[in-house]
mmCIF entry with sequence, helices, sheets and N, C-alpha, C, O atoms, coordinates in Angstrom:
data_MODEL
# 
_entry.id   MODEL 
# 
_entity.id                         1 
_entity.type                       polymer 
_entity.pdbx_number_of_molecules   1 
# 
_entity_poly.entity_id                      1 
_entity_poly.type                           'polypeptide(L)' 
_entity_poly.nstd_linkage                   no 
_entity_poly.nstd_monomer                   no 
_entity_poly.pdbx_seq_one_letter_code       
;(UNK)(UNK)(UNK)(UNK)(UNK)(UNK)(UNK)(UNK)(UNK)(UNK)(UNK)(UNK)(UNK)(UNK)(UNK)(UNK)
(UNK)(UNK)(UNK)(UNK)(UNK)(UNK)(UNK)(UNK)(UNK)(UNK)(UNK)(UNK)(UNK)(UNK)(UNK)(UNK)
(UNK)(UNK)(UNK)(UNK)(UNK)(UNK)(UNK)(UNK)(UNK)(UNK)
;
_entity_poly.pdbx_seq_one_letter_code_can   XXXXXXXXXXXXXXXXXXXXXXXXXXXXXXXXXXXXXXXXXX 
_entity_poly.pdbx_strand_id                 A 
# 
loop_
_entity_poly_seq.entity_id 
_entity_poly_seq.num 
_entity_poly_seq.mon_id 
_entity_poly_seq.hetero 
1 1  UNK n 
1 2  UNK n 
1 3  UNK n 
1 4  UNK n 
1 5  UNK n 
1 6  UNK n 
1 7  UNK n 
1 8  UNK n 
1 9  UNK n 
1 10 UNK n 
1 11 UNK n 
1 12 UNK n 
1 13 UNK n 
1 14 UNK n 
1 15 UNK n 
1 16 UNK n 
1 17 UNK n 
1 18 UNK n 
1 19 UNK n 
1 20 UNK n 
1 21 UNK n 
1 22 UNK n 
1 23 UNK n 
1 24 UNK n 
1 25 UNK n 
1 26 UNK n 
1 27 UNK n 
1 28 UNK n 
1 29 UNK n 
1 30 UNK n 
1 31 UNK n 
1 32 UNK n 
1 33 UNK n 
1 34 UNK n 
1 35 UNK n 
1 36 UNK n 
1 37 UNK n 
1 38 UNK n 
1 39 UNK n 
1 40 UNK n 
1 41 UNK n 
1 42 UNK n 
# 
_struct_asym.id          A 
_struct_asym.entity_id   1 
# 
loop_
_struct_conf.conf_type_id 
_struct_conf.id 
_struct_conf.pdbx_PDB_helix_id 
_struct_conf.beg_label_comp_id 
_struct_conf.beg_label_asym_id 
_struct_conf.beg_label_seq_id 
_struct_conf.pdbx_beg_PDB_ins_code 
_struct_conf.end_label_comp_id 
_struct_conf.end_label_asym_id 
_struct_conf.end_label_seq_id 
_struct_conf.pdbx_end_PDB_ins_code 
_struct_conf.beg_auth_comp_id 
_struct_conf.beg_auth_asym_id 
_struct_conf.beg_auth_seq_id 
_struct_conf.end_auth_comp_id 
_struct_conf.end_auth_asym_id 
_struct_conf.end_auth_seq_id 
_struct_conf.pdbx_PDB_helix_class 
_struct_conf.details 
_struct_conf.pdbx_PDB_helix_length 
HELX_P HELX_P1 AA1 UNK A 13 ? UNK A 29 ? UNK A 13 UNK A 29 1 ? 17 
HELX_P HELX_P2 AA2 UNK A 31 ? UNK A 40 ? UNK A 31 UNK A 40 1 ? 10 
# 
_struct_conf_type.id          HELX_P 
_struct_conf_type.criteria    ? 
_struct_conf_type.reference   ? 
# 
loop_
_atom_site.group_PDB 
_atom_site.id 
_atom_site.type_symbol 
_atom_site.label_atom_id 
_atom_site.label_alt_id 
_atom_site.label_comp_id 
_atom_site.label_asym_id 
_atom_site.label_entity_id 
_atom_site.label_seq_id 
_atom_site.pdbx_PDB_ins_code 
_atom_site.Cartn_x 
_atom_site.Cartn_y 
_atom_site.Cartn_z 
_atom_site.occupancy 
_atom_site.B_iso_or_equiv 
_atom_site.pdbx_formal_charge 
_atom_site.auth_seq_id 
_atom_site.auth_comp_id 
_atom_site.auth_asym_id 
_atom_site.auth_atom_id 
_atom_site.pdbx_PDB_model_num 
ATOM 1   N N  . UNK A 1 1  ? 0.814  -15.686 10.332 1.00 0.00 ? 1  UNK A N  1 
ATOM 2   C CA . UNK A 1 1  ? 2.056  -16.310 9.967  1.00 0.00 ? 1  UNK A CA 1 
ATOM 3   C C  . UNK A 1 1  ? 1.800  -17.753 9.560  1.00 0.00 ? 1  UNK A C  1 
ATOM 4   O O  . UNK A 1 1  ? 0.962  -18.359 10.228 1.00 0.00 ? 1  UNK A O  1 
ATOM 5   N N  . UNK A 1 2  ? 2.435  -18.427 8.506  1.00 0.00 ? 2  UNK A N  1 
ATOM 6   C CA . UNK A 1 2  ? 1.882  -19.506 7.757  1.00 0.00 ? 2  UNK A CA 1 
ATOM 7   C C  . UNK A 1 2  ? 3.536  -20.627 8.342  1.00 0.00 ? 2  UNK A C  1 
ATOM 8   O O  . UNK A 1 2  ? 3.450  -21.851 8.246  1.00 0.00 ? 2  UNK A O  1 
ATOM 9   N N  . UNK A 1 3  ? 4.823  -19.990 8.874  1.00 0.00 ? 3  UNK A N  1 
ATOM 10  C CA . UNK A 1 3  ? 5.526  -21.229 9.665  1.00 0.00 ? 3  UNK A CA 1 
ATOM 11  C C  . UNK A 1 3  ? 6.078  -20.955 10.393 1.00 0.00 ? 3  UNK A C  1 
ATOM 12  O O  . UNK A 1 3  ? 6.986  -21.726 10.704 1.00 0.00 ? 3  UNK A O  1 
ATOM 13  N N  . UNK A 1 4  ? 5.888  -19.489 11.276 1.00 0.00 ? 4  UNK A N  1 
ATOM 14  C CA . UNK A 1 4  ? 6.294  -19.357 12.587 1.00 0.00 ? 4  UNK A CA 1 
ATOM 15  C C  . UNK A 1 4  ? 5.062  -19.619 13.426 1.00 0.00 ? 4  UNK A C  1 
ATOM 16  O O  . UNK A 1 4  ? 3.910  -19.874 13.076 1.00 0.00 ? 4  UNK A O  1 
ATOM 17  N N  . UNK A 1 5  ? 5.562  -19.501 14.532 1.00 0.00 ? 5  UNK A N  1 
ATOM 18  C CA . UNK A 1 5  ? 4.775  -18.631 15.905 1.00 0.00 ? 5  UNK A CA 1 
ATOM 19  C C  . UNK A 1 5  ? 4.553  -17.725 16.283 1.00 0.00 ? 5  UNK A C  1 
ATOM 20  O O  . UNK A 1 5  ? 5.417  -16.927 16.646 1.00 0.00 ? 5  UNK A O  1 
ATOM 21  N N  . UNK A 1 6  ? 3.255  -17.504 16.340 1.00 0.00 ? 6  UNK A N  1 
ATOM 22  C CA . UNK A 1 6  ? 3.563  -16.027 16.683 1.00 0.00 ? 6  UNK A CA 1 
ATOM 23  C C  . UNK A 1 6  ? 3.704  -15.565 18.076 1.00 0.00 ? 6  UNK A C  1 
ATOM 24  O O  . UNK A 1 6  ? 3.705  -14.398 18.470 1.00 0.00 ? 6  UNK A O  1 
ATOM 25  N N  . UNK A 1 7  ? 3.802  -16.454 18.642 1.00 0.00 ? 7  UNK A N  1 
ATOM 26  C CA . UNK A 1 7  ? 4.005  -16.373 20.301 1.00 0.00 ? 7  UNK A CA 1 
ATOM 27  C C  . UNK A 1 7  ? 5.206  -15.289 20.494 1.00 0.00 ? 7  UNK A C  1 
ATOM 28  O O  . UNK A 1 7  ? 6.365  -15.552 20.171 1.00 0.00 ? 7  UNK A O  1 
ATOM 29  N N  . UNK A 1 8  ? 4.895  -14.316 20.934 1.00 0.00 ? 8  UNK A N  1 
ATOM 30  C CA . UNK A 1 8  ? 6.780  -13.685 21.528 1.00 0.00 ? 8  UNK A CA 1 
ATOM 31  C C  . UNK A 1 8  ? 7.633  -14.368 22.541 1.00 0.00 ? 8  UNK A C  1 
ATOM 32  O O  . UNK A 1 8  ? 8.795  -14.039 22.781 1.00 0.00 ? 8  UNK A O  1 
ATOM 33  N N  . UNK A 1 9  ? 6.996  -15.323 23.113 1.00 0.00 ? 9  UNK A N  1 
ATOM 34  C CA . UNK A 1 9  ? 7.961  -15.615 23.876 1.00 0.00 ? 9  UNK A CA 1 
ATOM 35  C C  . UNK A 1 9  ? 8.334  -17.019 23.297 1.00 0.00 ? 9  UNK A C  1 
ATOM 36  O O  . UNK A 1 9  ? 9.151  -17.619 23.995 1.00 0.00 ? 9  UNK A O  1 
ATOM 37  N N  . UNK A 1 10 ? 7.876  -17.736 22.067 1.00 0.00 ? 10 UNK A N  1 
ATOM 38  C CA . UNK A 1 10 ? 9.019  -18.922 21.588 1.00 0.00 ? 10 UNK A CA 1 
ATOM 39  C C  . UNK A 1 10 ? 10.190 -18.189 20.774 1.00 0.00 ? 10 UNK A C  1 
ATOM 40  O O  . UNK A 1 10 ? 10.308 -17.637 19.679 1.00 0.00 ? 10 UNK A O  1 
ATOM 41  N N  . UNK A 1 11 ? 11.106 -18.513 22.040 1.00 0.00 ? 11 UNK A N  1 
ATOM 42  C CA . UNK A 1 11 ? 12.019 -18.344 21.463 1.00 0.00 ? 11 UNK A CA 1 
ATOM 43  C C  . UNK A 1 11 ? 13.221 -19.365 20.977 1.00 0.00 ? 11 UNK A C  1 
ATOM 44  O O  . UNK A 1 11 ? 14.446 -19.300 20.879 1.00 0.00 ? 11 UNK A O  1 
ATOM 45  N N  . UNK A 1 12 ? 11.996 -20.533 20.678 1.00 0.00 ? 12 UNK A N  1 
ATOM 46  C CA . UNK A 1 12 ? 13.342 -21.937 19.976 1.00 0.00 ? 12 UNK A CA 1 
ATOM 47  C C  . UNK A 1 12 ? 13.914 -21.103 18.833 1.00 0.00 ? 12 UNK A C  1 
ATOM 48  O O  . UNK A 1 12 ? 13.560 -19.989 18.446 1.00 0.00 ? 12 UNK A O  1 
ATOM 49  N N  . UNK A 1 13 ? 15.256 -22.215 18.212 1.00 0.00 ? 13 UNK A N  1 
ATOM 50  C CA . UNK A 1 13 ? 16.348 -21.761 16.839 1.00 0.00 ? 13 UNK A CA 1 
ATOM 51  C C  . UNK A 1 13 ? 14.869 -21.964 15.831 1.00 0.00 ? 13 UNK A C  1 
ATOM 52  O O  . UNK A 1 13 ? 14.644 -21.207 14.886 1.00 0.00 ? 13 UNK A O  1 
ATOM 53  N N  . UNK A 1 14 ? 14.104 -22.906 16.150 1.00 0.00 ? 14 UNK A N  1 
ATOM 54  C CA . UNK A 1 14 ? 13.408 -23.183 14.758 1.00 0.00 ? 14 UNK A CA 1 
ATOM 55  C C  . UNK A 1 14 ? 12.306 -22.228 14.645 1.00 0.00 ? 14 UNK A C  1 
ATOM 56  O O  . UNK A 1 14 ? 11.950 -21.957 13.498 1.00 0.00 ? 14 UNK A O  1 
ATOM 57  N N  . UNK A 1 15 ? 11.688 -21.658 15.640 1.00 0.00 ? 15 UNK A N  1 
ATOM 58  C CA . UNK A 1 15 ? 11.061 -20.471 15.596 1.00 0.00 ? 15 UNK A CA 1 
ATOM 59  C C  . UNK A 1 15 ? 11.717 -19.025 15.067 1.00 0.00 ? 15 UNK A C  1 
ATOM 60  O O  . UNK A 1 15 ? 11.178 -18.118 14.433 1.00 0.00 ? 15 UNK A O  1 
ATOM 61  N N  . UNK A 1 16 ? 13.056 -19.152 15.557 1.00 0.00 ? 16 UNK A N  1 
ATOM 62  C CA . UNK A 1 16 ? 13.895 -17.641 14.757 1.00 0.00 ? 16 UNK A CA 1 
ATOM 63  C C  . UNK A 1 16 ? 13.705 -17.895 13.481 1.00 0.00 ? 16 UNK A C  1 
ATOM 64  O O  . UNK A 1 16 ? 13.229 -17.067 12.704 1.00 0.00 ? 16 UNK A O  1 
ATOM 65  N N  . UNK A 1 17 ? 14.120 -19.248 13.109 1.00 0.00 ? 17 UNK A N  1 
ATOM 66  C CA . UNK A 1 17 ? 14.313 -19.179 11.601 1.00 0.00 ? 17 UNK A CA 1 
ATOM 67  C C  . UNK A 1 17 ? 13.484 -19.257 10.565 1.00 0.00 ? 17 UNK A C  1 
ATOM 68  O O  . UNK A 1 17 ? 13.705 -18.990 9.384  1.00 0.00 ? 17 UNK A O  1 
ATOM 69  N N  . UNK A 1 18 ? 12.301 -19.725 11.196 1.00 0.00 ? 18 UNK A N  1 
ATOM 70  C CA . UNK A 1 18 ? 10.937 -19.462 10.629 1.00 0.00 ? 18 UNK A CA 1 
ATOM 71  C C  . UNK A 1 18 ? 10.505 -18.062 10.333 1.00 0.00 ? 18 UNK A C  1 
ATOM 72  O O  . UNK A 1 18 ? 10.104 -17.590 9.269  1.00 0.00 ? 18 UNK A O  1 
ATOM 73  N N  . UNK A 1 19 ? 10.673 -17.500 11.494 1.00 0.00 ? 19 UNK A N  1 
ATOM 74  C CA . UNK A 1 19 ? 10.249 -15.715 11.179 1.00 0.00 ? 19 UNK A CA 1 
ATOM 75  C C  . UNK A 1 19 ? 11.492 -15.291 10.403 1.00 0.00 ? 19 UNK A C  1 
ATOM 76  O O  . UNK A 1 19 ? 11.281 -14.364 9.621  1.00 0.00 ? 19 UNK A O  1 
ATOM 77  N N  . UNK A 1 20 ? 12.419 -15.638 10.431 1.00 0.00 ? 20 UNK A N  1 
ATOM 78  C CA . UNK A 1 20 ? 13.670 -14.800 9.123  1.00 0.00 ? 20 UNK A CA 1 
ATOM 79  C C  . UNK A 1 20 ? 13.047 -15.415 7.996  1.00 0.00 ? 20 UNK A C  1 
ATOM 80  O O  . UNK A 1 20 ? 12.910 -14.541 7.140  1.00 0.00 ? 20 UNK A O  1 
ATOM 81  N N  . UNK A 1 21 ? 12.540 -16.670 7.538  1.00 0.00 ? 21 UNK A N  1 
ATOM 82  C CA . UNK A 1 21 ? 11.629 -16.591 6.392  1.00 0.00 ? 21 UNK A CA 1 
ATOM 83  C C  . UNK A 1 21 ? 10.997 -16.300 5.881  1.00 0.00 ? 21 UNK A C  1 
ATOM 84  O O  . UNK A 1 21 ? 10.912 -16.134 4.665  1.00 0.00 ? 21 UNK A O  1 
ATOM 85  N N  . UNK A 1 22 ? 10.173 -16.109 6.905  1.00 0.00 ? 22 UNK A N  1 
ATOM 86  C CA . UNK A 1 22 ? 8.594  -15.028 6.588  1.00 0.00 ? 22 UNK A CA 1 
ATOM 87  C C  . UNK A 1 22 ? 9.309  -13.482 6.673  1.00 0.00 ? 22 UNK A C  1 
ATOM 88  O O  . UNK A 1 22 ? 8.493  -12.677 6.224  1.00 0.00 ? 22 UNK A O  1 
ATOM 89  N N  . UNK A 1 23 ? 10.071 -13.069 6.932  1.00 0.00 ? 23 UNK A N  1 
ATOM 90  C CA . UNK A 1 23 ? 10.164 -11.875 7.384  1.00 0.00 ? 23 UNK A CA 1 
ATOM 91  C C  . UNK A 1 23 ? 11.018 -11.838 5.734  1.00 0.00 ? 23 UNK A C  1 
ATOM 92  O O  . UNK A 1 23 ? 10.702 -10.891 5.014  1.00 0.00 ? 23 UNK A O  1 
ATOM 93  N N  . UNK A 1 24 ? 11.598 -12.398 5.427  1.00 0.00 ? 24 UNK A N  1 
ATOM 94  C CA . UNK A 1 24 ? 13.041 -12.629 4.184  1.00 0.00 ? 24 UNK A CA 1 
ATOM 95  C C  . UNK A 1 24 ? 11.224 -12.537 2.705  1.00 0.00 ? 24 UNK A C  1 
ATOM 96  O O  . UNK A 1 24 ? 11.150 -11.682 1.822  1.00 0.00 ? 24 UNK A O  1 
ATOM 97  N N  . UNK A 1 25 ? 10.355 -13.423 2.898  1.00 0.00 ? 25 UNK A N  1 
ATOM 98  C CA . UNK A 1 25 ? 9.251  -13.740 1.765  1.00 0.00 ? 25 UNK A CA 1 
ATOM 99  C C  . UNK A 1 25 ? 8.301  -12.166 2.161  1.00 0.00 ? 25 UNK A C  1 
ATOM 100 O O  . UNK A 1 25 ? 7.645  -12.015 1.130  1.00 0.00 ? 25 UNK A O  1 
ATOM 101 N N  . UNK A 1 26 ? 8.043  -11.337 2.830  1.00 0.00 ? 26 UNK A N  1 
ATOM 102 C CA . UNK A 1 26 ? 7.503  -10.406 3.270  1.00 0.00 ? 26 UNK A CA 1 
ATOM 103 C C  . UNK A 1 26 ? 8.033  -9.531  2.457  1.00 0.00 ? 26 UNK A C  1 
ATOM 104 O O  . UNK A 1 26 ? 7.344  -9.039  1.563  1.00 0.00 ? 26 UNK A O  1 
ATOM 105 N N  . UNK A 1 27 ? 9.324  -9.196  2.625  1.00 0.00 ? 27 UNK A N  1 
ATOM 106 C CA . UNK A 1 27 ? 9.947  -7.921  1.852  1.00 0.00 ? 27 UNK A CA 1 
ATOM 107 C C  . UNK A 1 27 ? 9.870  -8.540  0.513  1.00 0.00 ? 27 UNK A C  1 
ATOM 108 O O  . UNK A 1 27 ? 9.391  -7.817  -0.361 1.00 0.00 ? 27 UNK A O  1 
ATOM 109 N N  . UNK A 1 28 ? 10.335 -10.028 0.085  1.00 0.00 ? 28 UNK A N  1 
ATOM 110 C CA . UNK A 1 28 ? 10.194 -10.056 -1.719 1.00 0.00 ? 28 UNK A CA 1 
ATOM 111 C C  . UNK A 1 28 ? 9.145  -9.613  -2.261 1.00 0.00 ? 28 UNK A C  1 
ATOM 112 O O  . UNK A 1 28 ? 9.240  -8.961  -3.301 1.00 0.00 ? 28 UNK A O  1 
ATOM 113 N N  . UNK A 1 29 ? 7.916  -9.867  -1.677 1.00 0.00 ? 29 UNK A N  1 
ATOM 114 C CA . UNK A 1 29 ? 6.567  -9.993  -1.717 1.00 0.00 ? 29 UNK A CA 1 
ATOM 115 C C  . UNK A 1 29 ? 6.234  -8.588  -1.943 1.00 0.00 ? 29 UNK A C  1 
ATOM 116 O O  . UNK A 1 29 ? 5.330  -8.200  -2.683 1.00 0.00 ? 29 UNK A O  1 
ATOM 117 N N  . UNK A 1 30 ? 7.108  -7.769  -1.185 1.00 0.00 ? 30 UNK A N  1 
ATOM 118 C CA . UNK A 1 30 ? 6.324  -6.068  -0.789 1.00 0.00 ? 30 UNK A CA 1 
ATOM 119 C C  . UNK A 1 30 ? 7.596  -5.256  -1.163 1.00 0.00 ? 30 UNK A C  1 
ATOM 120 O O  . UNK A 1 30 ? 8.046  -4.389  -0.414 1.00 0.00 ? 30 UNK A O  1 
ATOM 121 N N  . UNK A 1 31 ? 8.213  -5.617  -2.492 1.00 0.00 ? 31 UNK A N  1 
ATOM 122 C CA . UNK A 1 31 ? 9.696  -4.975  -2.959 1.00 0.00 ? 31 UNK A CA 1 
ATOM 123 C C  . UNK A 1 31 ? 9.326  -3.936  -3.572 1.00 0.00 ? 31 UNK A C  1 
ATOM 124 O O  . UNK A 1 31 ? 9.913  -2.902  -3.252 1.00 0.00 ? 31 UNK A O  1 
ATOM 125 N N  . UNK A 1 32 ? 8.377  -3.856  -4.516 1.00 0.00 ? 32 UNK A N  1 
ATOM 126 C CA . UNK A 1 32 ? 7.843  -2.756  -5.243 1.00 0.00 ? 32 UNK A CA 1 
ATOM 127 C C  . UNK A 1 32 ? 7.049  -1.560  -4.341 1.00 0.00 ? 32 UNK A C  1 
ATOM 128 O O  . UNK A 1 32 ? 7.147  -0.428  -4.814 1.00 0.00 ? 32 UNK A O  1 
ATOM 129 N N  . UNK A 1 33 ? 6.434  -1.671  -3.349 1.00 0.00 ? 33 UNK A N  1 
ATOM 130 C CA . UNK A 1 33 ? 5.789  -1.286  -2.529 1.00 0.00 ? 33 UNK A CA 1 
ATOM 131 C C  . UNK A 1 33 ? 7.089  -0.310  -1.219 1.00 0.00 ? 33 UNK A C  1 
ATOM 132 O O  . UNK A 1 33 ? 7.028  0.864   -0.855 1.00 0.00 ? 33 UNK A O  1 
ATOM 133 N N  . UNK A 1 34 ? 7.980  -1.243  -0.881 1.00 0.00 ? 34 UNK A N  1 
ATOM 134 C CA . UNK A 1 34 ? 8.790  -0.752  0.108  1.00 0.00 ? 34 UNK A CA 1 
ATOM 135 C C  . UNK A 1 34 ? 9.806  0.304   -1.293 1.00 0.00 ? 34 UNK A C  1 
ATOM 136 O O  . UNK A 1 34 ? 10.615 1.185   -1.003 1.00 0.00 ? 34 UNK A O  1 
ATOM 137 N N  . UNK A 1 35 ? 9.533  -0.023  -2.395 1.00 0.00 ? 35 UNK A N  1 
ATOM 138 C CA . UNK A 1 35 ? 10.761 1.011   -3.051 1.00 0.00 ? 35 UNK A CA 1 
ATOM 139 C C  . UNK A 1 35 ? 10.039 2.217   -3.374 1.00 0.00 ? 35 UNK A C  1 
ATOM 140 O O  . UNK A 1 35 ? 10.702 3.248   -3.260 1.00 0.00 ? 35 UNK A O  1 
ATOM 141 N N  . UNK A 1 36 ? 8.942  2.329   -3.718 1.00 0.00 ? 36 UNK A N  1 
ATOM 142 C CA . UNK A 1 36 ? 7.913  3.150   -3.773 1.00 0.00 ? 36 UNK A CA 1 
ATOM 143 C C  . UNK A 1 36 ? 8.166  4.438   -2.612 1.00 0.00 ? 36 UNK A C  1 
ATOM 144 O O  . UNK A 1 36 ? 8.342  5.654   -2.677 1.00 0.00 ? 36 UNK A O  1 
ATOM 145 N N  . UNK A 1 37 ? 8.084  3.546   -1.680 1.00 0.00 ? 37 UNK A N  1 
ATOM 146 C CA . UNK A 1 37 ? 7.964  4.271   0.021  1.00 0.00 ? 37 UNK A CA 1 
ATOM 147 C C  . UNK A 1 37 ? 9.197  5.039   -0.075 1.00 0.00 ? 37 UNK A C  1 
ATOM 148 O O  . UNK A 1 37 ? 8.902  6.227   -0.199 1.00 0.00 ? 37 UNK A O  1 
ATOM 149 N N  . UNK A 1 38 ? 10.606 4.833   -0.070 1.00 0.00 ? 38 UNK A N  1 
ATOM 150 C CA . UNK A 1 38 ? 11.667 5.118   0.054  1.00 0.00 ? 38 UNK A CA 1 
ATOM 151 C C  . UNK A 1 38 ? 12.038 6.137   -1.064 1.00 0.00 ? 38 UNK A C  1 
ATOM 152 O O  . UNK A 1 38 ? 12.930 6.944   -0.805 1.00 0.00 ? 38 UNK A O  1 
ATOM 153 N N  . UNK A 1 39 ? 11.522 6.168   -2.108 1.00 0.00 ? 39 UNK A N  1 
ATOM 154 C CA . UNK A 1 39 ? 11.403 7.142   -3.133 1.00 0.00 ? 39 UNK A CA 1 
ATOM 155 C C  . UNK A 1 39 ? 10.684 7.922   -2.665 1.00 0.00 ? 39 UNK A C  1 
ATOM 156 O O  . UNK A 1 39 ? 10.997 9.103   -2.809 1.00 0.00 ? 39 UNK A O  1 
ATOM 157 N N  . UNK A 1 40 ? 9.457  7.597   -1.933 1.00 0.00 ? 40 UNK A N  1 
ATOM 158 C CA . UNK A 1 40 ? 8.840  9.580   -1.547 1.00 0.00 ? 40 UNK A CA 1 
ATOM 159 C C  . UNK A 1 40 ? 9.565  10.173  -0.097 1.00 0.00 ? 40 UNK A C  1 
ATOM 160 O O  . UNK A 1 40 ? 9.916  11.279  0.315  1.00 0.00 ? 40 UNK A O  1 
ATOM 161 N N  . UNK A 1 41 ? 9.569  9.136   0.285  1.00 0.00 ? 41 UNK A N  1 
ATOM 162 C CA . UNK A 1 41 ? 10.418 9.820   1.589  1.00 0.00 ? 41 UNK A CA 1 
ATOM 163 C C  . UNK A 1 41 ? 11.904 10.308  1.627  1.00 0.00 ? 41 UNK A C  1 
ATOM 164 O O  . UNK A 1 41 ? 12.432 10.841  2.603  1.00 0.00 ? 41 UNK A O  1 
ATOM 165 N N  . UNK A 1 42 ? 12.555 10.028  0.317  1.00 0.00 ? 42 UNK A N  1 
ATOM 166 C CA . UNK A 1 42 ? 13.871 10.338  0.328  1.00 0.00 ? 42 UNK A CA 1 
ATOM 167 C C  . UNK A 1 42 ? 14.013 11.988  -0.566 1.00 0.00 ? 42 UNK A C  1 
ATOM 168 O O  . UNK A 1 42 ? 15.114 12.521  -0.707 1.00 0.00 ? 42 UNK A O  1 
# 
């Protein structure tokens, strides 16, 4: 992770909102890939 923590147990606001970033840049990043997936499995 490049601006969270990866600690599970920080659980500061600025640590949530760090991983909803990375987690929000993860899926843009892997859009073609996650639609891919959902097309064979559907």
């Amino acid at each position: 992770m490049k601006l969270a923590s990866a600690d599970m147990d920080n659980i500061t606001s600025k640590n949530i909102k760090s991983l909803q970033q990375e987690a929000k840049a993860m899926i843009e990043d892997n859009q073609k890939v996650i639609e891919k997936f959902c097309n064979i499995i559907s």
